[in-house]
mmCIF file of the N, C-alpha and C atoms, coordinates in Angstrom:
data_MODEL
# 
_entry.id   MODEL 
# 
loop_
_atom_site.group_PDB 
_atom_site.id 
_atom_site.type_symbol 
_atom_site.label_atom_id 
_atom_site.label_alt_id 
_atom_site.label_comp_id 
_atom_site.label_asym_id 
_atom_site.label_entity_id 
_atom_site.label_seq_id 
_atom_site.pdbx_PDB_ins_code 
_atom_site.Cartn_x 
_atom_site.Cartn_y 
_atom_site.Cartn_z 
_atom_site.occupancy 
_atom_site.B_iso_or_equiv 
_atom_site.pdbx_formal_charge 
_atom_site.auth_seq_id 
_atom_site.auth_comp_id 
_atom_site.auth_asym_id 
_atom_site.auth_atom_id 
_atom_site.pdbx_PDB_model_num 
ATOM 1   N N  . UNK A 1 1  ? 121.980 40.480 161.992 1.00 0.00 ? 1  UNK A N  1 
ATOM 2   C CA . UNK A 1 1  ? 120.686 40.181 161.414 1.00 0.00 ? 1  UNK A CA 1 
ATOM 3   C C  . UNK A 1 1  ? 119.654 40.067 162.537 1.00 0.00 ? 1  UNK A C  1 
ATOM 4   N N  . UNK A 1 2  ? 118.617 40.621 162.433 1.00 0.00 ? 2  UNK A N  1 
ATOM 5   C CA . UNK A 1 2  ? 117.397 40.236 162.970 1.00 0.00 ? 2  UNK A CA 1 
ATOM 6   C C  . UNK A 1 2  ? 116.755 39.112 163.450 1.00 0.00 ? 2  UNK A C  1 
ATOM 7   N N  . UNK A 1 3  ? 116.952 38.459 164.299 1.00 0.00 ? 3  UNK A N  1 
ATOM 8   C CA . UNK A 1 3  ? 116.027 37.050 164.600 1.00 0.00 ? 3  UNK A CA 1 
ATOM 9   C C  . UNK A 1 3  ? 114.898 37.534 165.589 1.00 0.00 ? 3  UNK A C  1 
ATOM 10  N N  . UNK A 1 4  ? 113.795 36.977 165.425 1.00 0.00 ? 4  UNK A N  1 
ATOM 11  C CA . UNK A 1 4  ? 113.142 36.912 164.222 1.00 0.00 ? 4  UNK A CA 1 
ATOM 12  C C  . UNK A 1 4  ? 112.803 37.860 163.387 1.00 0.00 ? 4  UNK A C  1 
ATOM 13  N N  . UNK A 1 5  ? 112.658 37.251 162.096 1.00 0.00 ? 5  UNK A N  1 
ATOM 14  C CA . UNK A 1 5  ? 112.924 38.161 160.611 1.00 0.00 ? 5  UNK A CA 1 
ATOM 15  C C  . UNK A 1 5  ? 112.049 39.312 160.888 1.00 0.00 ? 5  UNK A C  1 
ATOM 16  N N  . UNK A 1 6  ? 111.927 40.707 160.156 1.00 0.00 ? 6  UNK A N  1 
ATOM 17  C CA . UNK A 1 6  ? 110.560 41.296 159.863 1.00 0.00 ? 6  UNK A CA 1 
ATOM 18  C C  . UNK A 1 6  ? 108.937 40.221 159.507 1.00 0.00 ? 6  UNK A C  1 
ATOM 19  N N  . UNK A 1 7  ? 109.691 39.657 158.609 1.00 0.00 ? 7  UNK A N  1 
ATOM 20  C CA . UNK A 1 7  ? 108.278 38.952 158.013 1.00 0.00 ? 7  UNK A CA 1 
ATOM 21  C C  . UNK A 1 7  ? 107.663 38.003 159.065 1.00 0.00 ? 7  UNK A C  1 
ATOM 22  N N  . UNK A 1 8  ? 108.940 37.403 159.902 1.00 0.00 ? 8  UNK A N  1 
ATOM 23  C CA . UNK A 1 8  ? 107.998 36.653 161.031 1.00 0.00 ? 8  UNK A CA 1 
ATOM 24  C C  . UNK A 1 8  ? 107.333 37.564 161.927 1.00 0.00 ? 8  UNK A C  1 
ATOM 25  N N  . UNK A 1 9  ? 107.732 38.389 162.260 1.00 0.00 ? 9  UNK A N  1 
ATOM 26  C CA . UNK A 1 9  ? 107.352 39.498 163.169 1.00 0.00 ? 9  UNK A CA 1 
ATOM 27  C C  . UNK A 1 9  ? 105.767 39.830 162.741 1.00 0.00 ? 9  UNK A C  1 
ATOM 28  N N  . UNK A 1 10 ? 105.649 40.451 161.230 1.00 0.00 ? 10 UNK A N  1 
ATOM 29  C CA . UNK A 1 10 ? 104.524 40.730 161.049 1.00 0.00 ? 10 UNK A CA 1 
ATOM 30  C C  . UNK A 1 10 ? 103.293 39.693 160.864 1.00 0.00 ? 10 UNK A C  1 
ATOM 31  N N  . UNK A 1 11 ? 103.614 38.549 160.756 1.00 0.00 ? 11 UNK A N  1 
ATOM 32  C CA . UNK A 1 11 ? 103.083 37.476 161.004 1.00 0.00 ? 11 UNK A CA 1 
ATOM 33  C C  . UNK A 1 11 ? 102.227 37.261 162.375 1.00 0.00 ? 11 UNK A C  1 
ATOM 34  N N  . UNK A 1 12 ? 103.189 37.268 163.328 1.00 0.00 ? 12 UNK A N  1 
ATOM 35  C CA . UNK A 1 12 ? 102.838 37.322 164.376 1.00 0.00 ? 12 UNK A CA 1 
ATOM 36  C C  . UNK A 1 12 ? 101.616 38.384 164.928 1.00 0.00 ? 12 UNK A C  1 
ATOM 37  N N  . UNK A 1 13 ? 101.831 39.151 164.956 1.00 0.00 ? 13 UNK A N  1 
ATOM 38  C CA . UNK A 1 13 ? 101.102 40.754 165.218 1.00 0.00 ? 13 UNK A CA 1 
ATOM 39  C C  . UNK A 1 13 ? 99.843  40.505 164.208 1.00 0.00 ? 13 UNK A C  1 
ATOM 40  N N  . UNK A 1 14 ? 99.844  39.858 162.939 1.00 0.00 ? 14 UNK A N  1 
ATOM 41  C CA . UNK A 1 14 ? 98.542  39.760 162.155 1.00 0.00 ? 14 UNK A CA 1 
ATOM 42  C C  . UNK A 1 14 ? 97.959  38.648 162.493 1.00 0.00 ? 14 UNK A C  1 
ATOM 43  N N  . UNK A 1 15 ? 98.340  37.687 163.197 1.00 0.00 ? 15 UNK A N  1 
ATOM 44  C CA . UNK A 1 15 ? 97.537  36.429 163.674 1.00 0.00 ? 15 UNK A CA 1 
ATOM 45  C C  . UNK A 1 15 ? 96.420  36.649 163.808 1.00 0.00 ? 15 UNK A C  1 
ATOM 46  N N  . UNK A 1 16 ? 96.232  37.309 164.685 1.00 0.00 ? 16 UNK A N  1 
ATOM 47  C CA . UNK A 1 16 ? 94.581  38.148 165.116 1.00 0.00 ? 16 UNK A CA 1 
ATOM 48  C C  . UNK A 1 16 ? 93.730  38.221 164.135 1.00 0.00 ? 16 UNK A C  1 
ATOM 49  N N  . UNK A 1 17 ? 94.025  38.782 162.973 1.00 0.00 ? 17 UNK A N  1 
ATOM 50  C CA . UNK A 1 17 ? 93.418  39.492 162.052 1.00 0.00 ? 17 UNK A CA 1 
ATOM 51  C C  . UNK A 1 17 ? 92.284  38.571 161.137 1.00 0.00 ? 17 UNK A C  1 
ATOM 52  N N  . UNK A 1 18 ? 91.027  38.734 161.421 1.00 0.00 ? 18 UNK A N  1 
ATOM 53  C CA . UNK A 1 18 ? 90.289  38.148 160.294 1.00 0.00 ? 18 UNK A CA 1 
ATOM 54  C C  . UNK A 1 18 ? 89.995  37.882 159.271 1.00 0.00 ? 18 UNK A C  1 
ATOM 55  N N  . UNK A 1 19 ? 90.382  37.162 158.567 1.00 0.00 ? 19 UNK A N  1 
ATOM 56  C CA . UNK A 1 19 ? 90.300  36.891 156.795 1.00 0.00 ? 19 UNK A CA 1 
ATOM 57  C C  . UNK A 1 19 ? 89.266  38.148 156.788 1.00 0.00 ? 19 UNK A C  1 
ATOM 58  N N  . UNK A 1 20 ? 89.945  38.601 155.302 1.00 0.00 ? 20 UNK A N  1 
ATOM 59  C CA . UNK A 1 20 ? 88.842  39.788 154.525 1.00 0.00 ? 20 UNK A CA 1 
ATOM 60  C C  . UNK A 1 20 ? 89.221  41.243 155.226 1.00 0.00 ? 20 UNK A C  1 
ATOM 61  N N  . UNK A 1 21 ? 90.256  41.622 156.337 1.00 0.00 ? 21 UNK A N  1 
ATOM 62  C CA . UNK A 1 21 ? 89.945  42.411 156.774 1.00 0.00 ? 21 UNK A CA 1 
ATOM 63  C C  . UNK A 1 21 ? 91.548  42.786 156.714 1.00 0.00 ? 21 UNK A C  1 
ATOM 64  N N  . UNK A 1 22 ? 91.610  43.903 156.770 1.00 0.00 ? 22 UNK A N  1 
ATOM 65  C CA . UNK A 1 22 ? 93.054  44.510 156.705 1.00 0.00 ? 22 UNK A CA 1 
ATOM 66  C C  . UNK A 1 22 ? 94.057  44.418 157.944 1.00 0.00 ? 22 UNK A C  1 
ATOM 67  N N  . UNK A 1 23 ? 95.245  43.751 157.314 1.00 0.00 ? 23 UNK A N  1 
ATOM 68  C CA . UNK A 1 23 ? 96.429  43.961 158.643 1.00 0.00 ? 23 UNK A CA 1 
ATOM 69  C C  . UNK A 1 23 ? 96.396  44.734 159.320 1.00 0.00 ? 23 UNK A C  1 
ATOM 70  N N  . UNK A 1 24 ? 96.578  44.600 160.557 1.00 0.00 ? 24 UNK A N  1 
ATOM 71  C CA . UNK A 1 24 ? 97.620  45.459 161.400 1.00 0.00 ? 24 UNK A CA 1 
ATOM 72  C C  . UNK A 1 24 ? 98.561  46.298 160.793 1.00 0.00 ? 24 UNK A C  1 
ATOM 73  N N  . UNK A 1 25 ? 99.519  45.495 160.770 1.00 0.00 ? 25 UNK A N  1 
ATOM 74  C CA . UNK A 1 25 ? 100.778 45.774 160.096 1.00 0.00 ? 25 UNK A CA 1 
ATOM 75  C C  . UNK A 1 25 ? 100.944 45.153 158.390 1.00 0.00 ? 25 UNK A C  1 
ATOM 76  N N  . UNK A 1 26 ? 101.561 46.328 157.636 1.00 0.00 ? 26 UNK A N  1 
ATOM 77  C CA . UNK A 1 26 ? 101.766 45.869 156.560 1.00 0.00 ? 26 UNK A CA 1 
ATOM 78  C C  . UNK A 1 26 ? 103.139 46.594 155.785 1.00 0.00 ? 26 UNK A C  1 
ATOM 79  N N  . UNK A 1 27 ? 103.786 46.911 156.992 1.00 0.00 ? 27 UNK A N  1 
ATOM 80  C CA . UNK A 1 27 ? 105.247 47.492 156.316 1.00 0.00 ? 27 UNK A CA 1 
ATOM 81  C C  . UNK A 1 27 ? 106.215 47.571 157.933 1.00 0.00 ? 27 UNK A C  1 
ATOM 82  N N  . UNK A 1 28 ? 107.757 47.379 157.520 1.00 0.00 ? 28 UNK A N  1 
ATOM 83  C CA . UNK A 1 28 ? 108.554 47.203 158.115 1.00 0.00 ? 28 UNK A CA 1 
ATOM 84  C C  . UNK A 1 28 ? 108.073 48.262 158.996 1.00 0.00 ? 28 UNK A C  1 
ATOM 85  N N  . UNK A 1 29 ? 108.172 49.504 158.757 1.00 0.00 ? 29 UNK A N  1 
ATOM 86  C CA . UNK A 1 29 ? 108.044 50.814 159.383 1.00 0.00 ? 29 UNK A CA 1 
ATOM 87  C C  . UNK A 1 29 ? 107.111 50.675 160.950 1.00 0.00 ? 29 UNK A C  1 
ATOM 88  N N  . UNK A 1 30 ? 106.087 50.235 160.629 1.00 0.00 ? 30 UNK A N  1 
ATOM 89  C CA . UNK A 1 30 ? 105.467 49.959 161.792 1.00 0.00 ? 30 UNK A CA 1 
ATOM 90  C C  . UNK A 1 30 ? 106.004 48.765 162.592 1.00 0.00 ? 30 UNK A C  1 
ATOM 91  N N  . UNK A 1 31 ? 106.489 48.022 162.522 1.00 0.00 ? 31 UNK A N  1 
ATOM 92  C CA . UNK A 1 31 ? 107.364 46.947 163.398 1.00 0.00 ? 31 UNK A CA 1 
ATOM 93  C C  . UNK A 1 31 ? 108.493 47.861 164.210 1.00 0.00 ? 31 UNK A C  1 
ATOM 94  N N  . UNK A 1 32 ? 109.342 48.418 163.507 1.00 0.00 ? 32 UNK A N  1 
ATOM 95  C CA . UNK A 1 32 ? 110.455 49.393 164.060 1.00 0.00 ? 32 UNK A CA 1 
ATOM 96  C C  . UNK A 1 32 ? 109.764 50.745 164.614 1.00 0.00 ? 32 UNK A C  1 
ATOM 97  N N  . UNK A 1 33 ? 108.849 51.542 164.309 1.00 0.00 ? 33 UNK A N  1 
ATOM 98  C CA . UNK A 1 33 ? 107.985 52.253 165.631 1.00 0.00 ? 33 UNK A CA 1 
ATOM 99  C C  . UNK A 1 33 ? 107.881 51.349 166.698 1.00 0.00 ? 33 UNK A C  1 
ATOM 100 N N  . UNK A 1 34 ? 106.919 50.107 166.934 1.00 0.00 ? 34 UNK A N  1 
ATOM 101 C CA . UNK A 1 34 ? 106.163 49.688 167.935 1.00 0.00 ? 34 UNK A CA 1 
ATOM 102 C C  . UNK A 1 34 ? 107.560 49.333 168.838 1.00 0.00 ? 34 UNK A C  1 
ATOM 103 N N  . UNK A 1 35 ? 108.737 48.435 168.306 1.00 0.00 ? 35 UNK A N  1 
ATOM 104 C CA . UNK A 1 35 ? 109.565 48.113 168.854 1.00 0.00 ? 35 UNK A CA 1 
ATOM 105 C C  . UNK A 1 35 ? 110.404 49.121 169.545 1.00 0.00 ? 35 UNK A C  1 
ATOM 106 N N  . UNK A 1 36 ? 110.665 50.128 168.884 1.00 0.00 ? 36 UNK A N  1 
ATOM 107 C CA . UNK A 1 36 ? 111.639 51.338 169.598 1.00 0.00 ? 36 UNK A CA 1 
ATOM 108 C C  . UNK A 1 36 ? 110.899 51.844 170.704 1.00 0.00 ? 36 UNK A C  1 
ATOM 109 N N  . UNK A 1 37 ? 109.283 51.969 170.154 1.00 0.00 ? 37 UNK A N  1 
ATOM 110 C CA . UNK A 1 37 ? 108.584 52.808 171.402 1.00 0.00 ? 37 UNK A CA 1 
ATOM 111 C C  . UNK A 1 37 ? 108.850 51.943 172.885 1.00 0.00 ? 37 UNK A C  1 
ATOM 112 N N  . UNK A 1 38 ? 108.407 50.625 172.732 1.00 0.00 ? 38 UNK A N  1 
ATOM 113 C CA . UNK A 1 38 ? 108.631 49.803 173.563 1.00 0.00 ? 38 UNK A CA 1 
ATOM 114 C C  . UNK A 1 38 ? 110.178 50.002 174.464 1.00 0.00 ? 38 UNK A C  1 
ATOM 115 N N  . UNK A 1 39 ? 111.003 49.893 173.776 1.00 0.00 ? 39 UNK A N  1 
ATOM 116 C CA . UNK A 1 39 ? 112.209 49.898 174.404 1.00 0.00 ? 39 UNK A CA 1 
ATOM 117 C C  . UNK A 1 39 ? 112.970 51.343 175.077 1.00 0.00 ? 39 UNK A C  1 
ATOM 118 N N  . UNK A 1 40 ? 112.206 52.057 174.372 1.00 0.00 ? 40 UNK A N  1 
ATOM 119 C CA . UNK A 1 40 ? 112.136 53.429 174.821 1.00 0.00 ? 40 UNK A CA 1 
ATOM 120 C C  . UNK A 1 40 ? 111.545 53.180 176.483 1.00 0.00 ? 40 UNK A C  1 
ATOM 121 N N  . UNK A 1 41 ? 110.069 52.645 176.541 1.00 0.00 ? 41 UNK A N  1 
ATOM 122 C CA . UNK A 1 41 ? 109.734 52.504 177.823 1.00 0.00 ? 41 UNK A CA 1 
ATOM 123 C C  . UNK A 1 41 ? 110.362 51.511 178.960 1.00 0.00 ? 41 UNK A C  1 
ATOM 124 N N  . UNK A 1 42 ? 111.189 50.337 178.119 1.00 0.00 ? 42 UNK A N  1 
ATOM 125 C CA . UNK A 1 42 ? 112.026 49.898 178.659 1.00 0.00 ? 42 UNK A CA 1 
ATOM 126 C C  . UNK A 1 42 ? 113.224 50.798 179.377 1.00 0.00 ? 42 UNK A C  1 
ATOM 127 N N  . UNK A 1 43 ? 114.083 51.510 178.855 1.00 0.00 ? 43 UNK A N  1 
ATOM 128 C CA . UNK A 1 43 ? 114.951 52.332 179.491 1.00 0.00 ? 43 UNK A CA 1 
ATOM 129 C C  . UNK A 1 43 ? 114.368 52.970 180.210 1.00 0.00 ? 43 UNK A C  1 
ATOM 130 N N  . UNK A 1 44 ? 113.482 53.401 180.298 1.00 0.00 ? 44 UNK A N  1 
ATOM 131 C CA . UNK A 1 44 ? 112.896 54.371 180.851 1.00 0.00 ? 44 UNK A CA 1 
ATOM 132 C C  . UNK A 1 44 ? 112.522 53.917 182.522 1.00 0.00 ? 44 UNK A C  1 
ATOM 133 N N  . UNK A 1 45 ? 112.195 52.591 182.249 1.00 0.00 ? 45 UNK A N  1 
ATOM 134 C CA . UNK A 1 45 ? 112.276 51.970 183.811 1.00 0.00 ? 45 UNK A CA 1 
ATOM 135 C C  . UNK A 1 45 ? 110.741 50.958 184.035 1.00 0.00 ? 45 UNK A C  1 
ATOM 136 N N  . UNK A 1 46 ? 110.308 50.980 182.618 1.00 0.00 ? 46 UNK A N  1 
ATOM 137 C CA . UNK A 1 46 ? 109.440 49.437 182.577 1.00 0.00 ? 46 UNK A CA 1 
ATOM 138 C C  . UNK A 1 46 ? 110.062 48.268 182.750 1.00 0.00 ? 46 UNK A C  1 
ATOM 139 N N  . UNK A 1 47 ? 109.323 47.770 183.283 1.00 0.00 ? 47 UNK A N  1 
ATOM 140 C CA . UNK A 1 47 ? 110.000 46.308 183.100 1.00 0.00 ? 47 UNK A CA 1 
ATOM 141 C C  . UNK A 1 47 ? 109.960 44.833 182.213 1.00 0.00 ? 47 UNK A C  1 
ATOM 142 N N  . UNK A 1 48 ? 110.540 44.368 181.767 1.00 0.00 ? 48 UNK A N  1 
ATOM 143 C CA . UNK A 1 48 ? 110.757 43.691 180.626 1.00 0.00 ? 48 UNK A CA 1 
ATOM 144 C C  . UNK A 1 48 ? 109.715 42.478 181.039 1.00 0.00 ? 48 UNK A C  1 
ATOM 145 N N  . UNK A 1 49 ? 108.924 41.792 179.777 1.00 0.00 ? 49 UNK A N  1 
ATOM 146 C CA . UNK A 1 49 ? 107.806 41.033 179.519 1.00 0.00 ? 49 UNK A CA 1 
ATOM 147 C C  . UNK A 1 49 ? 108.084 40.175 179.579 1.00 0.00 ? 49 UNK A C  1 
ATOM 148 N N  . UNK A 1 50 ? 109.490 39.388 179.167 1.00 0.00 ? 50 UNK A N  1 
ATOM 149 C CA . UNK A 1 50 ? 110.174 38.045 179.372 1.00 0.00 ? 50 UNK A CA 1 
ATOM 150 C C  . UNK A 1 50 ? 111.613 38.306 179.825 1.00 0.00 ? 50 UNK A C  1 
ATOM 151 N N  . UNK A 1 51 ? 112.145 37.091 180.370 1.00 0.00 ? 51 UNK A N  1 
ATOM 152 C CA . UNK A 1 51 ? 113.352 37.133 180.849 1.00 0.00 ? 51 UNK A CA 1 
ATOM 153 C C  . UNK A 1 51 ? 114.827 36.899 179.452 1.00 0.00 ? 51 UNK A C  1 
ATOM 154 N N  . UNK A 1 52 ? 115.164 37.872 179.706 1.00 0.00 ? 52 UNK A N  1 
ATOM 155 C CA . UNK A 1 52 ? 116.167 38.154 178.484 1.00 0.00 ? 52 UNK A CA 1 
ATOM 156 C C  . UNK A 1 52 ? 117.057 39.303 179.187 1.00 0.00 ? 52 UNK A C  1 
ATOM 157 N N  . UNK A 1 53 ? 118.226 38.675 180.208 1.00 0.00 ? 53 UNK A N  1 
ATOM 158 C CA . UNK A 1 53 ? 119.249 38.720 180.977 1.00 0.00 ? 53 UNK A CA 1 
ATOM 159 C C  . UNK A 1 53 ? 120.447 39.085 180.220 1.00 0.00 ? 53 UNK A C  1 
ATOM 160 N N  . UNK A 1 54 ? 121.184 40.322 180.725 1.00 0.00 ? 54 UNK A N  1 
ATOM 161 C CA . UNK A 1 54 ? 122.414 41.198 179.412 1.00 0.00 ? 54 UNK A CA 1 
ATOM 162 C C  . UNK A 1 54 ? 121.699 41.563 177.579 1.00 0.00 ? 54 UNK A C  1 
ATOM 163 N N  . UNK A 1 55 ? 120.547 41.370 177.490 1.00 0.00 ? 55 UNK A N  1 
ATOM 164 C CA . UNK A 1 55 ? 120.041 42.099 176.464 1.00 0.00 ? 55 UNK A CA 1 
ATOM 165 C C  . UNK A 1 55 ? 119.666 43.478 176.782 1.00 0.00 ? 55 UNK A C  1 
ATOM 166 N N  . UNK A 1 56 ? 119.753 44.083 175.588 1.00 0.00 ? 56 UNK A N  1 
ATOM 167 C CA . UNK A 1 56 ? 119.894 45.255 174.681 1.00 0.00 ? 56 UNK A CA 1 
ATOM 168 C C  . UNK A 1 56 ? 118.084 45.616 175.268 1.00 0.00 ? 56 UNK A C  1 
ATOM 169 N N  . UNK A 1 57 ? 117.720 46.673 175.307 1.00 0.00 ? 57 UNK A N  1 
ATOM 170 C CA . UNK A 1 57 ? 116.290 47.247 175.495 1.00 0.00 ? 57 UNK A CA 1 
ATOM 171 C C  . UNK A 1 57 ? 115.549 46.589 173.920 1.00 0.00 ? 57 UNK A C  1 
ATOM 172 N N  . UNK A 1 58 ? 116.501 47.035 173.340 1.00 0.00 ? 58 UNK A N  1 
ATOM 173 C CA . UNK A 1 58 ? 115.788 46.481 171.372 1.00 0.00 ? 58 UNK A CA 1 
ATOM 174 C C  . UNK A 1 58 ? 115.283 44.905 171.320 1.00 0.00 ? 58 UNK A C  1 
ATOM 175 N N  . UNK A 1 59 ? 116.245 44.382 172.036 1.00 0.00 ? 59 UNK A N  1 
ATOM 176 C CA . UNK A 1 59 ? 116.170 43.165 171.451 1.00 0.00 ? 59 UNK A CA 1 
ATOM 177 C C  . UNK A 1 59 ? 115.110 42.446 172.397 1.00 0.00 ? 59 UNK A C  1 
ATOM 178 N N  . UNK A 1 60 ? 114.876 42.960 173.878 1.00 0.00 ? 60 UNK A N  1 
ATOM 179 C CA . UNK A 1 60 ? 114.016 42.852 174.430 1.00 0.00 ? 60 UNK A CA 1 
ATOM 180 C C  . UNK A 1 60 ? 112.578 43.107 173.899 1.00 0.00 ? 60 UNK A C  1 
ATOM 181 N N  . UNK A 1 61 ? 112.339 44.129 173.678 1.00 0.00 ? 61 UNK A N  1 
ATOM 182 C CA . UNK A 1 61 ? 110.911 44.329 173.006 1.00 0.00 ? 61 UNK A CA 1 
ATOM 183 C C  . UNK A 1 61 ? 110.770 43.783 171.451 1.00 0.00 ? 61 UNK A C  1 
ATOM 184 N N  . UNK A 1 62 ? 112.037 43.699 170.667 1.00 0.00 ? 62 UNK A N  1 
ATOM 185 C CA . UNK A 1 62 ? 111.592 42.514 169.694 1.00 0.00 ? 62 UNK A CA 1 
ATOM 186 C C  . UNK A 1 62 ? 110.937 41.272 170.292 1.00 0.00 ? 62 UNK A C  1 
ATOM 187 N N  . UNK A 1 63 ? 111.755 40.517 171.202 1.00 0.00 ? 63 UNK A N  1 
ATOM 188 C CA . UNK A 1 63 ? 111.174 38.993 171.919 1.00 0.00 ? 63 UNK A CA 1 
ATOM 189 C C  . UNK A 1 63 ? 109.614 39.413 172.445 1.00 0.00 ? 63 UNK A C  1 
ATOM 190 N N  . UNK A 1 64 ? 109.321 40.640 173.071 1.00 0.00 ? 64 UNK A N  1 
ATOM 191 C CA . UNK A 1 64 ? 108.100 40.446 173.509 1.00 0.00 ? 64 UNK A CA 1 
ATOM 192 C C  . UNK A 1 64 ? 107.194 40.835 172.656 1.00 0.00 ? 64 UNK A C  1 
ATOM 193 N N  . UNK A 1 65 ? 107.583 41.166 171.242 1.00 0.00 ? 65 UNK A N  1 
ATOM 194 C CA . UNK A 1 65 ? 106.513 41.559 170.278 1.00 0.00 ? 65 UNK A CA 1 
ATOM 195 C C  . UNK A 1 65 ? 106.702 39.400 169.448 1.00 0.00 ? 65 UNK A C  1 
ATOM 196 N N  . UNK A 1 66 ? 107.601 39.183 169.636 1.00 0.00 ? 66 UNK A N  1 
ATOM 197 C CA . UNK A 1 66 ? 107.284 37.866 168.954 1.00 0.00 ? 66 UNK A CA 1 
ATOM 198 C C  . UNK A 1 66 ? 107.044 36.923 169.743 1.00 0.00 ? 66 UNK A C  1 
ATOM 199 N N  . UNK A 1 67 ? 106.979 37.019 170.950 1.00 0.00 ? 67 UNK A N  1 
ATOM 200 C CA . UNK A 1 67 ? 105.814 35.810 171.811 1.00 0.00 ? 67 UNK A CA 1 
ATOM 201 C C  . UNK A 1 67 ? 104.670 36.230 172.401 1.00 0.00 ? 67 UNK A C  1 
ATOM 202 N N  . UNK A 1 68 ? 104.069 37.600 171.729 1.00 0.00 ? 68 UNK A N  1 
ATOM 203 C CA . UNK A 1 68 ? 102.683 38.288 171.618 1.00 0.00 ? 68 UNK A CA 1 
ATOM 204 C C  . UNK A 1 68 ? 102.580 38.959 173.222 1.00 0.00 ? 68 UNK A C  1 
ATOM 205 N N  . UNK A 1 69 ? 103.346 39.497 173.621 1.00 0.00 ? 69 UNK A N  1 
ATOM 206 C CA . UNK A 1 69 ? 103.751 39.527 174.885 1.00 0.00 ? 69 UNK A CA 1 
ATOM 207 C C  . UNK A 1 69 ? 102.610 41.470 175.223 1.00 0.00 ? 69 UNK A C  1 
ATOM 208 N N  . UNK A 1 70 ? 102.834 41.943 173.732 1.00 0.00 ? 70 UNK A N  1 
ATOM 209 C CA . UNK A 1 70 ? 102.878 43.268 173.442 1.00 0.00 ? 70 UNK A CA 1 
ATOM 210 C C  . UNK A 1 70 ? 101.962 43.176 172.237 1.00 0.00 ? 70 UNK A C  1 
ATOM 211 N N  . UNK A 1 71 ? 101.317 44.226 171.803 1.00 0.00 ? 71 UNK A N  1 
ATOM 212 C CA . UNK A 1 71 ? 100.767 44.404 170.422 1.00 0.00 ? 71 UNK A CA 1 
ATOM 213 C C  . UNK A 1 71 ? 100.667 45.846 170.452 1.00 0.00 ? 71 UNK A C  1 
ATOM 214 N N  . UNK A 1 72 ? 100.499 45.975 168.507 1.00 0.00 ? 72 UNK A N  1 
ATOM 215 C CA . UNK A 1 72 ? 100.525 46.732 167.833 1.00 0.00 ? 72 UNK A CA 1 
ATOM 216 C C  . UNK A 1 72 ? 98.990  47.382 167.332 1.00 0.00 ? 72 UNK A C  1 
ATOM 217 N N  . UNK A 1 73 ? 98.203  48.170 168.501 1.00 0.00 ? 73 UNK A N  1 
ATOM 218 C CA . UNK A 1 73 ? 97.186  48.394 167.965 1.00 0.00 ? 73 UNK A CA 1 
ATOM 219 C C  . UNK A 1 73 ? 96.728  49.042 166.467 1.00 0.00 ? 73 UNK A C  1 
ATOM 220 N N  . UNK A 1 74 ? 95.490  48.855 165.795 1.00 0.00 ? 74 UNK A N  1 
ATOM 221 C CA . UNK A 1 74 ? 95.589  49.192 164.391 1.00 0.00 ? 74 UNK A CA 1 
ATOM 222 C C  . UNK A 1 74 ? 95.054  51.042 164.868 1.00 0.00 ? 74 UNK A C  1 
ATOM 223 N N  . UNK A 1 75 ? 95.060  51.818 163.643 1.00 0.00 ? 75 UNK A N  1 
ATOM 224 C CA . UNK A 1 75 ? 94.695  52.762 163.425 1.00 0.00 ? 75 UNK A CA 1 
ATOM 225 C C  . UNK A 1 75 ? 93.550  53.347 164.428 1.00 0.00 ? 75 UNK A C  1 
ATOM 226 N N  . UNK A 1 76 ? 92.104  52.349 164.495 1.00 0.00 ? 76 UNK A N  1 
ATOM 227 C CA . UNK A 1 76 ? 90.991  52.632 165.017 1.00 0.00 ? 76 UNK A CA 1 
ATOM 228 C C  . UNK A 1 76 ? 90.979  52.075 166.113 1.00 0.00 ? 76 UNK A C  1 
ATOM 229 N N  . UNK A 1 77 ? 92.071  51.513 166.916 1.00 0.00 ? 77 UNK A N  1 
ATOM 230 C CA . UNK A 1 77 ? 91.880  51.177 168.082 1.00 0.00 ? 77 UNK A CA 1 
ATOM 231 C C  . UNK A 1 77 ? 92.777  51.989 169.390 1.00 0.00 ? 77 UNK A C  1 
# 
């Protein structure tokens, strides 16, 4: 299972967002892009945003999308 959930995830990433105005994110789909891309650049030979020692590239850029480490720009940005 996922810790933290999707729904906390998108939570997070919409914090920003101003009453009246449309999410960021509003489906799993975009959580699992932003995260793979991320970890993609992780293997690749970025270096990781927090310390998370014998983790997985995935599970790394999950943690740095849920302590805002990273974001998910919207459409127009």
């Amino acid at each position: 299972m996922l810790h933290p959930s999707y729904s906390d995830l998108m939570k997070v990433v919409n914090s920003e967002v101003e009453p009246g105005e449309a999410p960021v994110v509003n489906s799993r789909y975009s959580i699992v892009m932003a995260t793979s891309k991320r970890a993609r650049q992780i293997i690749s030979g970025n270096q990781p945003l927090v310390e998370e020692k014998d983790k997985k590239p995935l599970s790394v850029a999950v943690e740095e999308l849920n302590q805002g480490k990273i974001k998910i720009l919207g459409d127009e940005e």
